[in-house]
C-alpha positions in Angstrom: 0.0 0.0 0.0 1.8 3.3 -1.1 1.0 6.4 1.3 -0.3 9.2 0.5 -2.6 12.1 2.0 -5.0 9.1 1.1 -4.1 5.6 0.1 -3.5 4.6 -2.9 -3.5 0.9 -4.7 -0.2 -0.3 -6.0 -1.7 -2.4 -8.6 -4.5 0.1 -10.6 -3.9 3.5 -8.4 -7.3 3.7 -7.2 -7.1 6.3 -4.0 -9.1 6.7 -0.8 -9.4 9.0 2.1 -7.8 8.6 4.9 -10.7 7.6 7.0 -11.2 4.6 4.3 -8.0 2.6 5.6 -9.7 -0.8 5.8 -11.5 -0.6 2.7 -8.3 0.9 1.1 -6.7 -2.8 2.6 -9.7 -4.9 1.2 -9.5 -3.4 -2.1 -5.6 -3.7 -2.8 -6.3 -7.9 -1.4 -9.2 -8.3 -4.4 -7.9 -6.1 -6.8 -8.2 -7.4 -10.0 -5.1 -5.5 -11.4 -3.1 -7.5 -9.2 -0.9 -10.4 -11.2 -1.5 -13.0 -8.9 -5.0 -13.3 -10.4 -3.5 -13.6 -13.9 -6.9 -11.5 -14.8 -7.5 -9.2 -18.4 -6.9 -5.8 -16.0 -3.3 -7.6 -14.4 -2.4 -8.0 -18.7 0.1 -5.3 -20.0 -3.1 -4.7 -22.7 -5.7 -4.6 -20.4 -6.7 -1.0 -19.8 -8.8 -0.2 -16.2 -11.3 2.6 -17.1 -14.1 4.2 -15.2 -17.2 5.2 -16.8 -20.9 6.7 -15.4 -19.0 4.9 -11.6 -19.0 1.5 -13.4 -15.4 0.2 -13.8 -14.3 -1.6 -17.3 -11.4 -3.4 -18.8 -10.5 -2.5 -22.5 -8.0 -4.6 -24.2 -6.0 -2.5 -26.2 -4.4 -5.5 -27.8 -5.5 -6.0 -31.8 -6.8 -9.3 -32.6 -9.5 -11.0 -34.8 -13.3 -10.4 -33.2 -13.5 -14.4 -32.9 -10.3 -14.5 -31.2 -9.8 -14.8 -27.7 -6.4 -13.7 -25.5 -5.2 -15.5 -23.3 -1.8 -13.6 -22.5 -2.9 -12.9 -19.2 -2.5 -16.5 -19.2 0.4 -16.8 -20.1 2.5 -14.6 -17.3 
């Protein structure tokens, strides 16, 4: 956990107050940027992004629509 006027997640950057410690801690344990969970947002091409407060992973990896990636896989 870096530390900051608030916390901030080491794995996607998301930041909370201080008065959010322990949610700040159970985020950063289930965040699915981290590359333990081998997940699309831990890939180098995944891409976390925040939209209408509804979080989404874009791939910004180019590959055919059938296609599937499984490089996240592969770490």
């Amino acid at each position: 956990m870096i530390e900051h006027k608030a916390y901030e997640c080491e794995f996607c950057g998301i930041e909370f107050d201080e008065e959010e410690y322990e949610t700040a801690l159970n985020h950063e344990a289930r965040c699915e940027c981290n590359p333990k969970y081998k997940k699309c947002a831990s890939c180098k091409h995944g891409k976390s992004i925040v939209s209408y407060e509804v979080e989404y992973i874009k791939c910004d990896r180019l590959r055919a629509t059938y296609s599937s990636c499984d490089d996240w896989r592969d770490k």
